[in-house]
VOPA-461702 format. One record per residue (C-alpha): residue number from 1; x, y, z; residue in one letter. Coordinates in pm, whole numbers, always signed. Layout:
N
<node><num>NUM</num><u>X</u><v>Y</v><w>Z</w><residuo>a</residuo></node>
...
END
This chain:
76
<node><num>1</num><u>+10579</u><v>+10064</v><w>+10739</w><residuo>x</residuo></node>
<node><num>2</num><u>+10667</u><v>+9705</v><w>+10788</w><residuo>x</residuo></node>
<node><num>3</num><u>+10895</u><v>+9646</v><w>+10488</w><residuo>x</residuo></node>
<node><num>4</num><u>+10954</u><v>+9293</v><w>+10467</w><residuo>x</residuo></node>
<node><num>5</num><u>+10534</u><v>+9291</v><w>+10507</w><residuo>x</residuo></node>
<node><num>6</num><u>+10461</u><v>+9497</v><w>+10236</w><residuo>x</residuo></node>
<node><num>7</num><u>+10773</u><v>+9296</v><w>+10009</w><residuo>x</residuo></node>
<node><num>8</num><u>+10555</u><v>+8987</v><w>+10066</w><residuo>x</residuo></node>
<node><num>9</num><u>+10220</u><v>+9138</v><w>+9971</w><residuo>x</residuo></node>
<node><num>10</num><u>+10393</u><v>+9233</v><w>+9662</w><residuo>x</residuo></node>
<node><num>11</num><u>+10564</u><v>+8900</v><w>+9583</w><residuo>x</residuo></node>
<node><num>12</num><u>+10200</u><v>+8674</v><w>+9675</w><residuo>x</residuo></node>
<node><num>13</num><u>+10035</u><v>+8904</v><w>+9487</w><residuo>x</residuo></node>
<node><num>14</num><u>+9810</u><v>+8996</v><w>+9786</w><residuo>x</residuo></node>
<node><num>15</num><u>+9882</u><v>+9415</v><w>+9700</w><residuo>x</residuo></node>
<node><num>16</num><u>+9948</u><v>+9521</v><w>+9322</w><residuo>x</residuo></node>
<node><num>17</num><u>+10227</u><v>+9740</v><w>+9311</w><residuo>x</residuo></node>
<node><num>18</num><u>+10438</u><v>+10004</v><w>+9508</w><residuo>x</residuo></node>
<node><num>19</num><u>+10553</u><v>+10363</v><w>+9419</w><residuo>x</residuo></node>
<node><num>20</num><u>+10773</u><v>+10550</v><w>+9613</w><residuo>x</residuo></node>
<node><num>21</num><u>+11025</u><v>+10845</v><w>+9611</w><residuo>x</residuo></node>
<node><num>22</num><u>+11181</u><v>+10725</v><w>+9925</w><residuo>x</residuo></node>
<node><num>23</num><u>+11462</u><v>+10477</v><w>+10015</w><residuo>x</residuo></node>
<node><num>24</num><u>+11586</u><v>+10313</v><w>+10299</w><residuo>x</residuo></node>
<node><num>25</num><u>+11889</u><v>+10363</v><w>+10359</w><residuo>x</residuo></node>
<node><num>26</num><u>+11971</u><v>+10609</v><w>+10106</w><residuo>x</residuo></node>
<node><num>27</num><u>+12157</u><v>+10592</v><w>+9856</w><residuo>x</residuo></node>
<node><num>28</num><u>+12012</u><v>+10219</v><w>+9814</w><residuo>x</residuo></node>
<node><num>29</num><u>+12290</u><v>+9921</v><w>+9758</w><residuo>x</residuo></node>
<node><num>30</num><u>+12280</u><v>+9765</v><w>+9481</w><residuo>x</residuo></node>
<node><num>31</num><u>+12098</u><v>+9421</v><w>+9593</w><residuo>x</residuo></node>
<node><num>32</num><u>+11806</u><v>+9652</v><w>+9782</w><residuo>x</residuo></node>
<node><num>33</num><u>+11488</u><v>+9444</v><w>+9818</w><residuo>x</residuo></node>
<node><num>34</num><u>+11280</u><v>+9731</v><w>+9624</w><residuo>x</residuo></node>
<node><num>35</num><u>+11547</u><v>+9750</v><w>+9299</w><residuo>x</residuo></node>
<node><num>36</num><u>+11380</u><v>+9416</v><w>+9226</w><residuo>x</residuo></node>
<node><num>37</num><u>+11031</u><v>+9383</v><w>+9313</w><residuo>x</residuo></node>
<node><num>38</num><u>+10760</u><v>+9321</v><w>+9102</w><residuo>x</residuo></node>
<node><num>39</num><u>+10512</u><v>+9609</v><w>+9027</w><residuo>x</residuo></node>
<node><num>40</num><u>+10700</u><v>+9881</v><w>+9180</w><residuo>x</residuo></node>
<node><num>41</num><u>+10861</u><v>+10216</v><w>+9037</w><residuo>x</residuo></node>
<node><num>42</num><u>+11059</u><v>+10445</v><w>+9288</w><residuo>x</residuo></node>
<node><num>43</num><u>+11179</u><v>+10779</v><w>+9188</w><residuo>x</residuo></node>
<node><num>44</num><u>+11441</u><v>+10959</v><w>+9287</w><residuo>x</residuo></node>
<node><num>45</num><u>+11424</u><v>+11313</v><w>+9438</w><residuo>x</residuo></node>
<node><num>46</num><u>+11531</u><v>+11626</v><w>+9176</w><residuo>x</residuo></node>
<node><num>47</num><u>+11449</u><v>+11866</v><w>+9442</w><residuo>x</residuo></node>
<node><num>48</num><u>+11778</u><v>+12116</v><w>+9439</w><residuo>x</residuo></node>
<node><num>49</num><u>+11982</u><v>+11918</v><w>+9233</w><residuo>x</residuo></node>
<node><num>50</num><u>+12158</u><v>+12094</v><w>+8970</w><residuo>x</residuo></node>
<node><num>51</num><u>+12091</u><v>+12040</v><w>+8598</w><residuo>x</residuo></node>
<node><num>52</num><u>+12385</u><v>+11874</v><w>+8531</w><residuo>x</residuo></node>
<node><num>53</num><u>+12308</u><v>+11643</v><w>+8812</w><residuo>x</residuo></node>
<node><num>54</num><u>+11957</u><v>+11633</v><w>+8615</w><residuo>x</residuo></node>
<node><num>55</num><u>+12113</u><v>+11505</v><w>+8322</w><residuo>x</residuo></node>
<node><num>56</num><u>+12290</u><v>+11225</v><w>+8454</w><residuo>x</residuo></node>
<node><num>57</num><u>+11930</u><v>+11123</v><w>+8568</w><residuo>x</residuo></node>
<node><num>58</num><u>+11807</u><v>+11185</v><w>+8235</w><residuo>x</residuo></node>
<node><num>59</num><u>+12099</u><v>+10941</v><w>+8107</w><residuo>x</residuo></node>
<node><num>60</num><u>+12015</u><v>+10658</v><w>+8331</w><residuo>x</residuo></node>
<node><num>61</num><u>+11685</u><v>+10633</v><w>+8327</w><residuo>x</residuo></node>
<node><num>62</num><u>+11716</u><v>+10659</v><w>+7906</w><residuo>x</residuo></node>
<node><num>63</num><u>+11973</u><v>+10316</v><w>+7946</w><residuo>x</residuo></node>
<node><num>64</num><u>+11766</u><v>+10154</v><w>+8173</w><residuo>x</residuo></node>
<node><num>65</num><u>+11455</u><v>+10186</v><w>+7926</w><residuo>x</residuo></node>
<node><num>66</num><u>+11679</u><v>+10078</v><w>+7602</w><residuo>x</residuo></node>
<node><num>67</num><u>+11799</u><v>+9829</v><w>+7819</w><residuo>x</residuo></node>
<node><num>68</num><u>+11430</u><v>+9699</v><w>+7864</w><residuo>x</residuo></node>
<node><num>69</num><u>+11307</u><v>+9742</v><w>+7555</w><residuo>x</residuo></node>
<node><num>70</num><u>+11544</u><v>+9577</v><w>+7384</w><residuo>x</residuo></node>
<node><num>71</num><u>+11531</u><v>+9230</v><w>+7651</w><residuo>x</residuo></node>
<node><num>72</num><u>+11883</u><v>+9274</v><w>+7819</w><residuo>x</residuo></node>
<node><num>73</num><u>+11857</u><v>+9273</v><w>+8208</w><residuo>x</residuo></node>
<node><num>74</num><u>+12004</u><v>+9626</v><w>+8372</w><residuo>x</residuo></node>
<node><num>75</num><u>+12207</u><v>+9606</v><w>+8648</w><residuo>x</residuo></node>
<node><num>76</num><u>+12281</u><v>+9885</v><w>+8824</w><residuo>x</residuo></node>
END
């Protein structure tokens, strides 16, 4: 997939969203184009991970929606 492409289709509005459970390179850094992207949701893979690893999911994805909810921006 051309990435910088598809980025463009999303910012001009020309495609309506993106989900994924991949990321290039993995583990993303920080400033990845796809953290901030409009219409997008990636998710990460639980495949083999242990339930304590599980749980720390579980926690981040629970700050990042208070976060939201409650109109501060979440920076990973």
């Amino acid at each position: 997939m051309d990435t910088q492409a598809f980025i463009y289709a999303c910012l001009s509005g020309q495609s309506g969203g993106y989900n994924g459970d991949v990321w290039y390179p993995q583990p993303a850094p920080k400033y990845h184009h796809w953290r901030y992207m409009p219409n997008q949701a990636m998710t990460p893979y639980t495949s083999g991970t242990t339930i304590g690893s599980q749980l720390r999911y579980v926690a981040g994805v629970k700050d990042m929606l208070d976060s939201y909810f409650i109109g501060e921006d979440f920076t990973p």
